[in-house]
C-alpha positions, 0 to 999 in steps of 0.5 A: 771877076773874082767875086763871080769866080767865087759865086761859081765854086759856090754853087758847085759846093752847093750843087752836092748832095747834103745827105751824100756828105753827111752819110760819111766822113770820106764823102765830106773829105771829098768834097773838102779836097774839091773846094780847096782844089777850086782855091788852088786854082783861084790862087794860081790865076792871081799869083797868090802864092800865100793862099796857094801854099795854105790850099796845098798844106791842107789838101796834104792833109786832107790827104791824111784824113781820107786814107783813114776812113776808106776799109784799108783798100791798098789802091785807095792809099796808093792813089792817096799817096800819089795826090799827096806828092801832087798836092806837094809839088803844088805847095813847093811851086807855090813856096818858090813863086812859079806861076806856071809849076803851080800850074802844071802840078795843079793839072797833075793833082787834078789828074789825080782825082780823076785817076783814083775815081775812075779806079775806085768807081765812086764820084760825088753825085749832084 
């Protein structure tokens, strides 16, 4: 079951235009925080509260990173803020073995994602 779990994100890593990534850092970042995301989510399926910890930590991170290659677009760094306290509640849930906070904060970073595309008007193309 895990293995096809893995298989899945795989393809969907795949599935990304190669030349979408390479065209700019904030594409790659992008699809970075997806992978990790599906890490996440993984994690909290198997109560792996360690791998879960280390994909918020980076998510956090990446969070960081991507702020610096969009044009200084306030909206970008506010909704970067809100997926970073999302990202942040996901590793304090994983720090204190909550299952189902970590399942809650994985939905409230989902929504995140979802929040700041529909905003800035851009999605990763296929």
């Amino acid at each position: 079951m895990r293995r096809a779990i893995g298989l899945s994100f795989a393809l969907v890593w795949v599935a990304g235009s190669q030349a979408e990534r390479e065209a700019k850092p904030s594409v790659e970042i992008m699809w970075k925080k997806l992978d990790l995301s599906h890490g996440a989510l993984d994690a909290i399926a198997l109560d792996d509260f360690e791998a879960l910890e280390a994909y918020a930590s980076d998510l956090v991170t990446l969070s960081f990173a991507g702020e610096l290659n969009v044009g200084g677009a306030e909206t970008y760094r506010q909704k970067s803020r809100e997926f970073r306290e999302a990202a942040q509640a996901l590793g304090r849930a994983a720090r204190e073995r909550e299952t189902e906070a970590a399942a809650l904060a994985y939905v409230d970073l989902t929504l995140r994602c979802l929040s700041c595309h529909r905003e800035m008007g851009e999605r990763p193309r296929k």
